[in-house]
N, C-alpha and C positions, 0 to 999 in steps of 0.2 A: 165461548163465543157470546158477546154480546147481543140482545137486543134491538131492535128496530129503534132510533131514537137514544140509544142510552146515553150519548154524549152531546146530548140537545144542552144548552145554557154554558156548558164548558168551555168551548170555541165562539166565536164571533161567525166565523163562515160555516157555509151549507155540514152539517154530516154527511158522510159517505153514504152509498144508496144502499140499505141493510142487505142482509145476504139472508134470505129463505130459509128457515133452519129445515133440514131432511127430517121430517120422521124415523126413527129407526124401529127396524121390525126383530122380532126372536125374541126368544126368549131369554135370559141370560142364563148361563149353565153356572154363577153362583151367584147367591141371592143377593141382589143390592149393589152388583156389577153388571156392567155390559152393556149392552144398545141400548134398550131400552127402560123406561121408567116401571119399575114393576112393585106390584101388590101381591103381596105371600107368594112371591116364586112366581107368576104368571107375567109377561104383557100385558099393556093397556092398547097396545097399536095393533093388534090382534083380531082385535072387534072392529077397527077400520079398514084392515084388509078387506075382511068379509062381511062386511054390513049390507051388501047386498045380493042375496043365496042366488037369485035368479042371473045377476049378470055372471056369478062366478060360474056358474051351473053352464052357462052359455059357453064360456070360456074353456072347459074341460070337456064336452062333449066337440066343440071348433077341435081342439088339442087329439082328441081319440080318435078322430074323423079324419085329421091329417094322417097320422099314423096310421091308421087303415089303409091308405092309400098307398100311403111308402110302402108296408106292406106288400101290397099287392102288386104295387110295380117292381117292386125288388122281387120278389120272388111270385111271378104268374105261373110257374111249373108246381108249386106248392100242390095244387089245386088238383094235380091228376096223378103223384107220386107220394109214396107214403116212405118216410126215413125210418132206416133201424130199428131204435127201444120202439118209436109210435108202432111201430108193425108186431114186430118177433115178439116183444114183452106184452106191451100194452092191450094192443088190438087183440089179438093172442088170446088172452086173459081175459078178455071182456067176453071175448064172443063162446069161450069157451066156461065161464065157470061167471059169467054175468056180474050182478052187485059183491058177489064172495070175493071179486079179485081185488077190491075197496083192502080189505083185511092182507092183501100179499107184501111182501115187500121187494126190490129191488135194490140191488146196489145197495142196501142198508136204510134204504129208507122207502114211505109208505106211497108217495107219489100220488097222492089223492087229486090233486088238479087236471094231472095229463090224463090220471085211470078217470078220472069225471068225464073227458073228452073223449076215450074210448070208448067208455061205455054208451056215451051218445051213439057214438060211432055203427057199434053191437047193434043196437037197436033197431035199425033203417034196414033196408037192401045195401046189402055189402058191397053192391056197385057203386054207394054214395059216400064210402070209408074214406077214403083218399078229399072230398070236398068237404065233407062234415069237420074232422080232424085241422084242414089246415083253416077253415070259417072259423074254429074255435078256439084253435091258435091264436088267427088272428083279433078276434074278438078279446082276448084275453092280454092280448097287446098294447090294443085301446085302451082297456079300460087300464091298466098299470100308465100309459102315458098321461090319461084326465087325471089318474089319482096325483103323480107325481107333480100335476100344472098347478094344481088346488093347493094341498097340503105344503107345498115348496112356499108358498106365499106368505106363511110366516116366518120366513128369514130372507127371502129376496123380492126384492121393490119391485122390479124391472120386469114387467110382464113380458116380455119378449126376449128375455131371459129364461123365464119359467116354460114360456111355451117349445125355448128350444131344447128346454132339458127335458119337458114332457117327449118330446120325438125322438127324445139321443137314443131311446129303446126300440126305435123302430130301424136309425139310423144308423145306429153304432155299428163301426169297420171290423171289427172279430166275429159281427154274427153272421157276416157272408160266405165264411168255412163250412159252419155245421149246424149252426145254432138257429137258423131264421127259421120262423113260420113251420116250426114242430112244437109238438110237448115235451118232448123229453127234457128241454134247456128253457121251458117259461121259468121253473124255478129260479134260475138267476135274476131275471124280470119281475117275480113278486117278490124276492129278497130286499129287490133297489124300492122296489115302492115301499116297504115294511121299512125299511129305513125312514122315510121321507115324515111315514106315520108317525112313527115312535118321536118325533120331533113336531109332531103339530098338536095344538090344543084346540080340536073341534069346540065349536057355540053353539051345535045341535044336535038333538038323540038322534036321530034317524041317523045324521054322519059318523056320528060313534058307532052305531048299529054297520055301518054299511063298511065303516075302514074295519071294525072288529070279524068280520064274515071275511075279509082279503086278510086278516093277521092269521086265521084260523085254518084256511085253505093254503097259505105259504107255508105255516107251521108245522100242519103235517102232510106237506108236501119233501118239504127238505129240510134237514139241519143245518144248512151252510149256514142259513140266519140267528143260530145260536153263536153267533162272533155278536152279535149284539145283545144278549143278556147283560153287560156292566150298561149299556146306555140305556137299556129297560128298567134295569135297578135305580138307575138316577133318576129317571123319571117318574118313581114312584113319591118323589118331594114335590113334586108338582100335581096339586088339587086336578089340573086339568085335567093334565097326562094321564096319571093313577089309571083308572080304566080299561085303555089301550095298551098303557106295560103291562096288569096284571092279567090282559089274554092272552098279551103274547107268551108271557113267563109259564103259564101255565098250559097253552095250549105246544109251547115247547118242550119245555120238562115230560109231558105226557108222551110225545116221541120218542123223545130221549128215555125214557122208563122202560116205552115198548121195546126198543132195540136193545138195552141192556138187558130186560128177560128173556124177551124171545129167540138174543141172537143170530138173526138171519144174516146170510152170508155175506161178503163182500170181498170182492178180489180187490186186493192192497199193491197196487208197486213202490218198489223201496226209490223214492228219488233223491235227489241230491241238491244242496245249495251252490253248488256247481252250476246245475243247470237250470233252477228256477233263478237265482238273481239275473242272469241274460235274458233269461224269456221274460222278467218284468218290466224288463227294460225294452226288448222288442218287442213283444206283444201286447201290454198294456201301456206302455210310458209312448214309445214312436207309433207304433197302432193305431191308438186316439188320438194324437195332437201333432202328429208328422206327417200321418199320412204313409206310415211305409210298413205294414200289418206283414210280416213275415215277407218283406224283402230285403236285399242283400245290404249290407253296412246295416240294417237297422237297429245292433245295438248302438251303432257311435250313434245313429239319429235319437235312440231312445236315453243317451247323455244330453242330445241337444233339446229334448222334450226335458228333462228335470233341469234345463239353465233356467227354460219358458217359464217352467214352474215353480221357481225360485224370484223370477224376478216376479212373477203377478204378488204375490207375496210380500218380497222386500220391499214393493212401492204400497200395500198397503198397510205394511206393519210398521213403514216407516212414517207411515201421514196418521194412524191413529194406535199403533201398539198392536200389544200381543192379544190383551184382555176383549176385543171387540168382539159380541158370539159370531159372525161369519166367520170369520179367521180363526176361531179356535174349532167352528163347525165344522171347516173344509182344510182343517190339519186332523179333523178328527177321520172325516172320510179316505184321507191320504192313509192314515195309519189302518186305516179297515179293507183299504185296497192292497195295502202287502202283508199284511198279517192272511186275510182271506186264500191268497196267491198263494202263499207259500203252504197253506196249510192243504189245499188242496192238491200241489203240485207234488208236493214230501207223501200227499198219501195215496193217488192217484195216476202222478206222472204228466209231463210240461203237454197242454192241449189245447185247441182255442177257444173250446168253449171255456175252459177254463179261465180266459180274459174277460170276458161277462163281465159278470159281477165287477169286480178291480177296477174296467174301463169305466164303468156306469159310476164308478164313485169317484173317480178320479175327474170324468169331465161336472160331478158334482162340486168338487173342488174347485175349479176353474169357475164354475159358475157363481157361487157363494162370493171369493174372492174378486171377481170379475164387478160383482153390484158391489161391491165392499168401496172398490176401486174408485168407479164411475159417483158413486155416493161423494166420495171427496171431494174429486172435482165441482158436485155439484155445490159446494158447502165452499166455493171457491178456492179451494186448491186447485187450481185449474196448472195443468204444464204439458209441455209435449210427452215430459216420460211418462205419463198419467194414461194420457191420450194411446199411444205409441203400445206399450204395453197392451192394455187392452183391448186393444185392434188385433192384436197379433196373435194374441192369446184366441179371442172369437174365430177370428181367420184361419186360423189354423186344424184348429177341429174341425170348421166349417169344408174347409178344402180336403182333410183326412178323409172327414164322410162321405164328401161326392169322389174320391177317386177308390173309397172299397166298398160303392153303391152295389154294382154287379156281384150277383153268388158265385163263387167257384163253380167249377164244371164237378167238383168231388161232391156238394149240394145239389147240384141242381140237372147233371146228366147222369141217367138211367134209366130204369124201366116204369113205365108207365102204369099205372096202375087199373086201370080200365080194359085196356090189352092182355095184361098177367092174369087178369081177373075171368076173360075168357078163356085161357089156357088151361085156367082151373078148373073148369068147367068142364073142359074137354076130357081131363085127368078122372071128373066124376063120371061122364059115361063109360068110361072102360069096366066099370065096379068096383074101383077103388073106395076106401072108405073115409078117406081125405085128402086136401088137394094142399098143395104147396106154390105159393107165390113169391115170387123173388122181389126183393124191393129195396132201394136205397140204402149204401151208396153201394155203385156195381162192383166195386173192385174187393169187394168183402161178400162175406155167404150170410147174408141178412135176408132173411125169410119168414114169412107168415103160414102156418098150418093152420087149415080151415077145414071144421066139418063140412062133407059133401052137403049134408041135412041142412047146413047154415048159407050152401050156395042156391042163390035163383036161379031159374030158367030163364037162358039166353031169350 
């Protein structure tokens, strides 16, 4: 593309009115290719994103603050009910053996985030378990949607882009099953922000300091995020990066050490590719971008989500190629959402929290692809199929979200945990030497065993 002027003295009549050039943002994933103009591997437009900490700072707390509130309106039951692991395992474990349950594992892994929130939990009057728990849920919500609005900004322009991917975690249509406003499933949530990280190159210690404290507490929270060790490795060529891969790599490996010596247990189901490529396709493919999360035809809808996703694609790989970082970013998150899928579904069995993760990378996709898109046009490839696409592509998540707004009644109806919590009490005067409260979801024997000595007086 030519310059403002360049064909000044050539012509006799006026030049055309120049076209704006776009800044491009990212990083290129190889040296001397890509968006943007780079010095030893890094961006230069990097430091224009964020040349000023206070408006971004503004911008990510706005970001955390919406998301608190989707939050709370999706799930206001949150607040007096406690699900499953948060009770039986978590809580359980706090109140029973305090900071030592830090050291337990479950399911194969150490779960230091959710056991962080139980333990808060332990701490208080156990009438406050059920509030404290989903507060710090929620709170842990936010702060994964300010990270993902910030760090996203070095690879997409379009702040209202950013800020709708910062809420997709509060939004997203799979977490109305099982997954909203407990601990047991933030892991999926600080996976997608540990993503977002491993791809940004902080300009200040404190933000190194504060993304490296979220790589630390994902890492040995869950392994799912070890699908991204080869993008941790690659970003050890980058001066920036180096830092944040070398905590993650090491504060993962150190999981991964624990569970191969210590071996704690894990119940495995044998699944089948049978039945995980349809449930990728309904669950995560029509899920997010159809709008039809575990209803009927939703595999044919979850073909008609990867046409969607094929064409946001072809209109941009056909206006600037393969090589542009969005489009290799957001082939890279497609490929991380059915690798992750499958590897969970083959070891675990088809679930929906299981769509998590997969979804949140997928409408990353969308998203990357979507400023990739809108960037052309602005660079005057202007057309209706430019336009059209990207409308449809936005619209269509947007619409998915608002109609799997509402939790399932499997979420969100059962026993109350304020009520259970006086029953338990009643269990202690008879002279029992522990009491048992029943708790989320009802149609399963999900229970909490509480010392009498740990219950207050009504």
């Amino acid at each position: 593309m030519h310059g403002p002027g360049a064909n000044l003295g050539a012509r006799a009549h006026p030049a055309p009115a120049p076209v704006t050039p776009v800044p491009q943002l990212g990083p290129s994933l190889r040296s001397g290719s890509g968006d943007a103009d780079v010095r030893d591997g890094e961006p230069l437009a990097i430091f224009a994103v964020l040349r000023s900490p206070s408006h971004e700072t503004a911008w990510a707390v706005g970001t955390a603050v919406v998301a608190l509130v989707v939050m709370v309106l999706r799930a206001p039951f949150a607040w007096n009910t406690v699900w499953a692991e948060d009770g039986q395992i978590f809580l359980e474990d706090s109140v029973s053996r305090g900071v030592r349950s830090f050291g337990h594992f479950y399911a194969g892994y150490l779960h230091s985030v959710p056991r962080l929130g139980s333990t808060l939990a332990a701490a208080f009057d156990l009438r406050w378990a059920a509030w404290i728990i989903a507060t710090f849920a929620a709170v842990i919500v936010a702060t994964c949607a300010g990270v993902v609005e910030v760090v996203s900004g070095a690879h997409i322009r379009r702040r209202w882009i950013r800020v709708g991917l910062g809420v997709s975690v509060a939004m997203l249509p799979s977490l109305r099953v099982e997954s909203i406003a407990n601990l047991a499933n933030l892991q999926f949530l600080l996976v997608f922000a540990t993503f977002w990280i491993l791809l940004w190159l902080p300009v200040k210690g404190s933000s190194q300091m504060a993304a490296s404290i979220l790589i630390v507490g994902t890492a040995l929270s869950s392994l799912v995020g070890a699908a991204f060790i080869p993008l941790a490795v690659y970003r050890l060529r980058s001066r920036s990066g180096r830092p944040l891969a070398l905590v993650f790599l090491a504060t993962t490996v150190l999981h991964g050490a624990l569970v191969l010596v210590l071996r704690p247990s894990r119940q495995f189901r044998s699944g089948s590719l049978v039945h995980t490529v349809p449930g990728y396709l309904r669950n995560v493919l029509a899920g997010h971008m159809i709008g039809a999360f575990n209803a009927s035809h939703a595999s044919l809808r979850g073909l008609l989500a990867v046409v969607l996703l094929a064409a946001v694609f072809i209109v941009g790989i056909s206006r600037s190629g393969f090589r542009t970082t969005r489009t290799m970013l957001a082939g890279l998150a497609i490929v991380f959402s059915g690798g992750i899928y499958v590897a969970e579904t083959l070891s675990a069995g088809v679930a929906p929290r299981y769509a998590v993760l997969p979804g949140l990378l997928i409408v990353a996709a969308l998203a990357l692809e979507t400023d990739q898109v809108l960037d052309q046009a602005r660079q005057g490839l202007r057309s209706p199929t430019v336009a059209t696409v990207a409308a449809v592509a936005a619209g269509c998540v947007l619409l998915s979200s608002a109609l799997s707004f509402r939790p399932t009644a499997f979420r969100s109806s059962g026993p109350r945990w304020t009520s259970r919590l006086r029953e338990a009490q009643m269990q202690c005067r008879s002279g029992q030497g522990a009491a048992t409260v029943q708790i989320l979801p009802a149609n399963a024997a999900w229970t909490v065993a509480i010392p009498c000595s740990s219950l207050a007086s009504p």
